[in-house]
C-alpha positions, 0 to 999 in steps of 0.5 A: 374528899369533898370533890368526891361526894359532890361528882357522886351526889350530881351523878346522883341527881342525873340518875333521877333526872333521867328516870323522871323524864323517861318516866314523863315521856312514858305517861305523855304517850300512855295519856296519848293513846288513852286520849285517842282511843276515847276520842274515837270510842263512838266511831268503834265496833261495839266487839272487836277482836284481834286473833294471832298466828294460827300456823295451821292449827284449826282447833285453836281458831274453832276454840277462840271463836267459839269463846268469843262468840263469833261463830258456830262449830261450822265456821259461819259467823254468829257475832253479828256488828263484832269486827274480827282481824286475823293477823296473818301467818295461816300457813306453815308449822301446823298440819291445816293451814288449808282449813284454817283458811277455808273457816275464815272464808266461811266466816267472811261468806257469811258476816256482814261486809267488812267484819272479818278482816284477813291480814297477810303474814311473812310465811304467806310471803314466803309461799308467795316466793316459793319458799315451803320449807316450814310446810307441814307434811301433810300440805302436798305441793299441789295444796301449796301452790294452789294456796297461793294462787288463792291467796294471790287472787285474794289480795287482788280482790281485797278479800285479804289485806295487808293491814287494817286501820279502825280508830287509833288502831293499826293493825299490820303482822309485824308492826312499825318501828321507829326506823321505817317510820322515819324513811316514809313520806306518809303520815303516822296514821293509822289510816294512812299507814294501812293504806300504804302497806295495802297498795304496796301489797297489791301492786308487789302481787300484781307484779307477780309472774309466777314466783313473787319477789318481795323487794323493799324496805317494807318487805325486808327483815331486820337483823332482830330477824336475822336479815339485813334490810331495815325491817319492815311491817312484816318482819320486826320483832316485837322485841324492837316495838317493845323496847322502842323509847317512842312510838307514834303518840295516838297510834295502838299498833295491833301486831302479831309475828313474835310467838309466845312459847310458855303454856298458859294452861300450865302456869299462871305466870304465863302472859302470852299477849304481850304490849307497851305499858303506854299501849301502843303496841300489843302482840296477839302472837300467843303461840295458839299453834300446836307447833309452839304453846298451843295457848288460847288467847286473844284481844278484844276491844269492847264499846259501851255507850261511849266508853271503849274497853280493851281487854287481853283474854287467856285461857289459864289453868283449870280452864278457866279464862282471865281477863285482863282490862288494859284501859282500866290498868293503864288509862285510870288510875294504877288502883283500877287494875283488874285481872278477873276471871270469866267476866261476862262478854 
């Protein structure tokens, strides 16, 4: 009998002991992110906002745009030093993927040398590889293919990228899981792995004669997306970023690709940006398409002084927009919380 309470009462303790380290290892990685976005604070735009899959819906980019005061009604840009990233994903599911495009080359025309950032997705992949069955119907063929002869040109200009690194920031459609992290010789930068999913783009696009063919481990689904490879930048769920026991200390991925299917204007327990509490990862995937939620909601950092903020906003019930600081809720004490509504921009 007594052999018995002690087995339970050293289970008891191993239990607690393994919650306790996870628990540390959890608040180690938060303290990092939260100590690297400090530490580049000053290097940082003063405005920085990262906008999700659009899939076609041009309504949804004219809105967020328009909410964040970054452009006028005619798409020419109006946030002045703000840094806008787009995730990628334009194309497929919703009817103006061709529109959507031509407004985010309107803004890039008019704003400042690097201020709108254009990141290629999966379904721009797809195209690229001639596959269109997600096309809406109103895209004709000749709409698609001269889509992606643009898109082919853009990359090699640099006007769209593969990914986008500011700061802690790494910016990528789909993210980096550990797994891939481990087979790269590159370091676990933000820098250095924009880097590398840029020049692998470029080069796979300069290879194209006719019909591209993504090959690669950076190229490849997982089987969290019903493919074999091991799930690349373009690919990965945020399933598998979410459940990770560890991501690189100091790096905020910045991803896209997992939609989010509940209606935020509908119910107040609607979350569509969705993100690590140690912050380093964020889905900007809110469902914005009127192919799937049609929500309104995107991230934007915000620098004060030398004090950056990160904040998630989402269009809720009655119109009204919350907004929900990350950095006060996870890099401050838990007390320092905060979910308001319509703060000033």
């Amino acid at each position: 009998m007594e052999w018995g309470r002690l087995v339970v009462r050293v289970l008891l303790v191993a239990v607690v002991c393994v919650v306790l380290l996870g628990e540390s290892k959890k608040k180690a990685t938060s303290d990092a992110q939260c100590a690297a976005l400090a530490a580049a604070a000053a290097e940082l735009p003063r405005r920085l906002v990262a906008i999700g899959d659009l899939h076609g819906d041009l309504d949804a980019l004219r809105e967020i745009l328009a909410e964040a005061g970054l452009a006028d009604e005619g798409c020419e840009w109006r946030g002045e030093d703000a840094v806008l990233v787009q995730l990628g994903d334009v194309v497929d599911r919703g009817p103006s993927a061709e529109e959507v495009n031509e407004c985010l080359r309107a803004l890039q025309a008019t704003a400042p040398a690097g201020s709108v950032v254009r990141l290629t997705g999966n379904h721009e992949l797809m195209w690229a590889e001639g596959d269109f069955r997600f096309a809406s119907r109103t895209e004709t063929e000749a709409v698609r293919r001269r889509s992606v002869k643009r898109w082919k040109e853009e990359v090699g200009s640099g006007a769209v990228s593969g990914a986008f690194a500011v700061g802690p920031f790494l910016f990528s459609h789909a993210g980096f899981r550990p797994r891939m992290l481990d087979t790269l010789a590159v370091p676990q930068t933000a820098a250095s792995l924009a880097s590398f999913v840029d020049r692998e783009l470029r080069d796979a696009v300069a290879t194209c004669d006719g019909r591209c063919r993504f090959d690669g481990p950076l190229f490849s689904a997982g089987p969290d997306r019903g493919g074999r490879g091991l799930g690349g930048a373009f690919w990965t769920d945020f399933s598998v970023l979410a459940s990770a026991q560890t991501l690189p200390p100091g790096l905020i991925q910045v991803v896209g690709h997992t939609a989010a299917y509940c209606n935020a204007a509908a119910s107040s327990g609607c979350e569509p940006l969705r993100f690590r509490q140690d912050l380093a990862a964020i889905c900007v995937d809110a469902g914005l398409s009127v192919a799937y939620a049609s929500n309104r909601a995107y991230l934007h950092g915000r620098r004060d002084n030398d004090t950056f903020s990160l904040h998630l906003r989402t269009l809720g019930p009655g119109g009204r927009w919350r907004d929900q600081d990350l950095t006060a809720q996870f890099c401050s004490t838990p007390a320092a919380a905060a979910l308001k509504d319509d703060p000033p921009r």
